[in-house]
N, C-alpha and C positions, 0 to 999 in steps of 0.2 A: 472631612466627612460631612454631607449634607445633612442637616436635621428637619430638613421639608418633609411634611410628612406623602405619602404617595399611595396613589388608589391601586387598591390591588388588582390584578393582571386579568383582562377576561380570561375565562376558564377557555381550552382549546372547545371549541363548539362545530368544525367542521372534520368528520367524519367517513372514510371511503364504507359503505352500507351501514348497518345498522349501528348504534351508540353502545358502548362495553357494559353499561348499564343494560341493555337490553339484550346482549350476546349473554348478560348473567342471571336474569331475573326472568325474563321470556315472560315481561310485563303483556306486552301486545298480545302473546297467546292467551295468557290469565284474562285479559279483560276483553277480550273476545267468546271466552265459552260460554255467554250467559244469552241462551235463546227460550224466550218465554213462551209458554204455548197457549195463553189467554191474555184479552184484552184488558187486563185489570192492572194498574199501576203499582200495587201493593204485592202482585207474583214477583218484582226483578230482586225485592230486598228476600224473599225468603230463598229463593234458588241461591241467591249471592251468601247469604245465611250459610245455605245447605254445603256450598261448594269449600267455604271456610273453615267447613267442621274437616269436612274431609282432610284438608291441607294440615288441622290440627290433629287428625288422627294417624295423619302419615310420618309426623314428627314424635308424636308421642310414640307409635312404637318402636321409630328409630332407635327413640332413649332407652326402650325396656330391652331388647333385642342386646344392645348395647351392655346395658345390666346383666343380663343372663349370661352373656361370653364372660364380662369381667368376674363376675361369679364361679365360671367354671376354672378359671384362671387363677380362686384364690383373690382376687385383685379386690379387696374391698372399696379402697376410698373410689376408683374408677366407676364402681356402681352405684355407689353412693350419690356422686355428684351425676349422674344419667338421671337416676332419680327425683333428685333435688331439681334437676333441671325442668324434668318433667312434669314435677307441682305446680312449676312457675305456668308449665304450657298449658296444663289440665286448668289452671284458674282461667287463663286467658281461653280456652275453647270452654270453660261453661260463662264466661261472659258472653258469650259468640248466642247465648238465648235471650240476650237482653233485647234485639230488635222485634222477637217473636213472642216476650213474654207477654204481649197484651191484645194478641188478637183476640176480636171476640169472633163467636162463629160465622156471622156474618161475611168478615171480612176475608175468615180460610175458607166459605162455601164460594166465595168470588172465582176461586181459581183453583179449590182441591180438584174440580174436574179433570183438569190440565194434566194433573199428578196421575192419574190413570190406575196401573198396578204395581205404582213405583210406590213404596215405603222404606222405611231408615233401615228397617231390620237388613237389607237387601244390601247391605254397604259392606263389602269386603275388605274395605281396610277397618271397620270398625270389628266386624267379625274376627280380624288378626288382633286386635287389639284385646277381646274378651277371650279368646285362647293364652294370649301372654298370660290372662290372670286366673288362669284354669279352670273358664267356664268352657269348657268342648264338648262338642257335638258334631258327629260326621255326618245330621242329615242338614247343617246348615250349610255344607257343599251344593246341596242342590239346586240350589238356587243358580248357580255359576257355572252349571255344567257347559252351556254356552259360550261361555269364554275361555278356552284352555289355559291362557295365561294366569290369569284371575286362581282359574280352579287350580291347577297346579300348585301356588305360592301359598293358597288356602290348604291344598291337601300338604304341602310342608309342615307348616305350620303346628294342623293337627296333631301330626307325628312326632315333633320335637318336644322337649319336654319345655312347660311353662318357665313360666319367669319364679313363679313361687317354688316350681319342683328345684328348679337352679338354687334356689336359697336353701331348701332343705336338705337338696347334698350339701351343699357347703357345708351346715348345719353339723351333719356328719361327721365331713371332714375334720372340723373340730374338736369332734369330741364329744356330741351333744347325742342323747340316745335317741334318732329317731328312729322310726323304728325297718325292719325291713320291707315288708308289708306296704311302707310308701315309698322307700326308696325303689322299688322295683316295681310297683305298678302303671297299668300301665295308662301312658302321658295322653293317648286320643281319650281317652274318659274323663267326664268333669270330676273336677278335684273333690273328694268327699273328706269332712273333717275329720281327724285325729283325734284320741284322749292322750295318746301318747304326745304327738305334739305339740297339744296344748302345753302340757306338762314341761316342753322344752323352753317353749315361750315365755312361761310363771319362772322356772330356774334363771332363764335372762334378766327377765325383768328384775327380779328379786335380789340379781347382784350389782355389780357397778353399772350404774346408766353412762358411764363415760366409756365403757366397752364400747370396740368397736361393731361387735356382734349389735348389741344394745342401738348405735345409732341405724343402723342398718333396720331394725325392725322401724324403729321411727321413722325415718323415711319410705319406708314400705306404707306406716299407717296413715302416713301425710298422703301417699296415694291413694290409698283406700278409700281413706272420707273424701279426700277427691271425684274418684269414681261414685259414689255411693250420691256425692248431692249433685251431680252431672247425670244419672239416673234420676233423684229426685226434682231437679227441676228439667227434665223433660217429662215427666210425668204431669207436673201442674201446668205445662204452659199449651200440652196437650189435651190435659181434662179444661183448659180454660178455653181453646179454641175449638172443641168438639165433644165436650162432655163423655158419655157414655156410649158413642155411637163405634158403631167397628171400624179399624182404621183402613186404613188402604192399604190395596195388597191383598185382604185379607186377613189383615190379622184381628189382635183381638182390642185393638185399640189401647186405650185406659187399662181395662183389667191386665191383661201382659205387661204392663209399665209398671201397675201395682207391684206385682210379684217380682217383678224383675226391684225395684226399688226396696224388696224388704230382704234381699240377702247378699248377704257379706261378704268383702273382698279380703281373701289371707283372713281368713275366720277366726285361727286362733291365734291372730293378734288379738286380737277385741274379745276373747272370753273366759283365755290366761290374766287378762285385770282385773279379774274377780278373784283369783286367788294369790295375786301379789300382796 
C-alpha cells in the first residue's frame, strides 16, 4: 500500500445546464430581485435588509404552522423543537436590523422616496406570522385584495385557529381547566386575555418545571420575548432613522410601533409569574 500522500480529486465541475447547487438554492433568482429605484448607494443594503426579513419570516411560520399540527396531534416534543428551532431563526431575523440600526435621517430621506406607499405593515407573510400569535384582524386583508393568492393564504390563515389557540386545546386535553368561553371562541378575533388562563399557566408553573407541559410554555416564552425585542428594535432603529415623522404607507410611523411594542405575546405566560 502506498503511503504517498495524494491531492484530493478536483470536484466534477462540468455540468449539462445549470449546477445542482443552483437547481437547489435558485441562488441566480435570489440575487437577481434586487432593483433599486434611486440613485443612492445606501438603498441596495436596506431592500437586501428587507428581502432577508421576508425569507426569515417565511421560515419562521413554517416552524409555528408546524407547532400548531404537532399540537393538534398531541405530539409535544415535535413542537417543542419547531419552536426551539424558531428562537434560533427569530435571533437571526432580529440580527437582520443590525445593517439599518444606524441610519440617521439623512441617509433614509436619500431614498425613502423610492419606497413610495410601500411600508413593512404591507407584508403578508409577516401579517401570517402575527395571526400564528393571535393578533387578527380581517381589515388587514385589505391591503391584498389585489393579489388573490396572497389574500386567499391571508384569509386561511385568519380562519384557523392560532398557534396559542392550538396550545390551549391541548391544554384542555390535559386536564387543565380552560375554560369554554376560549376554547370555542372565535379564532378570526384577536386573542383577548384570560383570568382563567392565567390561572392555568400559575398551576404549571407552580408544579414540576421538568413537565413537559412546563417546557412547552418556556419555549413559547423564549418566542415571545423574541417577538416582543424584534418589535422593540424596529421600533428604535425607526425612531432613529425618522423620528416622529408619519411612516410610509401612511401609517402612523413611531407612534404605531410604540403600541405595537408594548403588548404581549401569550400574555398569560408573563402575568401567571406573578403568582407562582
Amino acid at each position: 500500500m502506498s503511503h504517498e500522500a495524494h491531492e484530493p480529486e478536483t470536484p466534477h465541475l462540468d455540468f449539462q445546464g445549470t449546477t445542482p447547487y443552483e437547481d437547489y438554492v435558485k441562488a441566480d433568482v435570489l440575487t437577481h430581485l434586487q432593483h433599486t429605484l434611486s440613485d443612492d448607494p445606501g438603498e441596495m443594503v436596506f431592500l437586501v435588509t428587507t428581502q432577508v426579513m421576508e425569507l426569515w419570516f417565511t421560515v419562521i411560520v413554517h416552524e409555528w404552522e408546524t407547532a400548531a399540527k404537532a399540537l393538534r396531534q398531541d405530539d409535544v416534543p415535535v413542537a417543542v423543537d419547531a419552536l426551539k428551532r424558531s428562537v434560533r431563526e427569530l435571533e437571526a431575523l432580529n440580527a437582520s436590523w443590525k445593517p439599518l440600526s444606524g441610519l440617521t435621517p439623512a441617509q433614509f430621506n436619500s431614498y425613502r422616496a423610492a419606497l413610495g406607499e410601500g411600508s413593512g405593515f404591507q407584508s403578508a407573510m409577516y401579517r401570517r406570522l402575527e395571526f400564528l400569535l393571535g393578533d387578527k384582524s380581517a381589515s388587514m386583508l385589505v391591503p391584498h385584495r389585489g393579489a388573490p393568492r396572497v389574500h386567499a393564504e391571508l384569509e386561511k390563515a385568519l380562519h384557523e385557529p392560532s398557534l396559542y389557540d392550538e396550545v390551549l386545546r391541548f391544554l384542555a386535553r390535559r386536564g387543565h381547566a380552560v375554560p369554554e368561553d376560549v376554547l370555542r371562541r372565535d379564532v378570526s378575533l384577536r386573542y383577548e386575555p384570560s383570568a382563567e388562563v392565567e390561572a392555568v399557566w400559575t398551576a404549571v408553573y407552580s408544579g414540576d418545571g421538568r413537565d413537559e407541559v412546563a417546557r412547552l410554555g418556556e419555549a413559547l416564552t423564549d418566542v415571545a420575548e423574541l417577538v416582543w425585542r424584534w418589535r422593540n428594535d424596529h421600533l428604535v432603529a425607526t425612531r432613529r432613522a425618522m423620528g416622529a415623522k408619519a411612516g410610509t404607507g401612511g401609517s402612523a410611523g413611531v407612534a404605531w410601533l410604540e403600541k405595537r411594542a408594548r403588548k404581549s405575546v401569550f400574555p398569560e405566560l408573563w402575568t401567571a409569574r406573578s403568582y407562582v
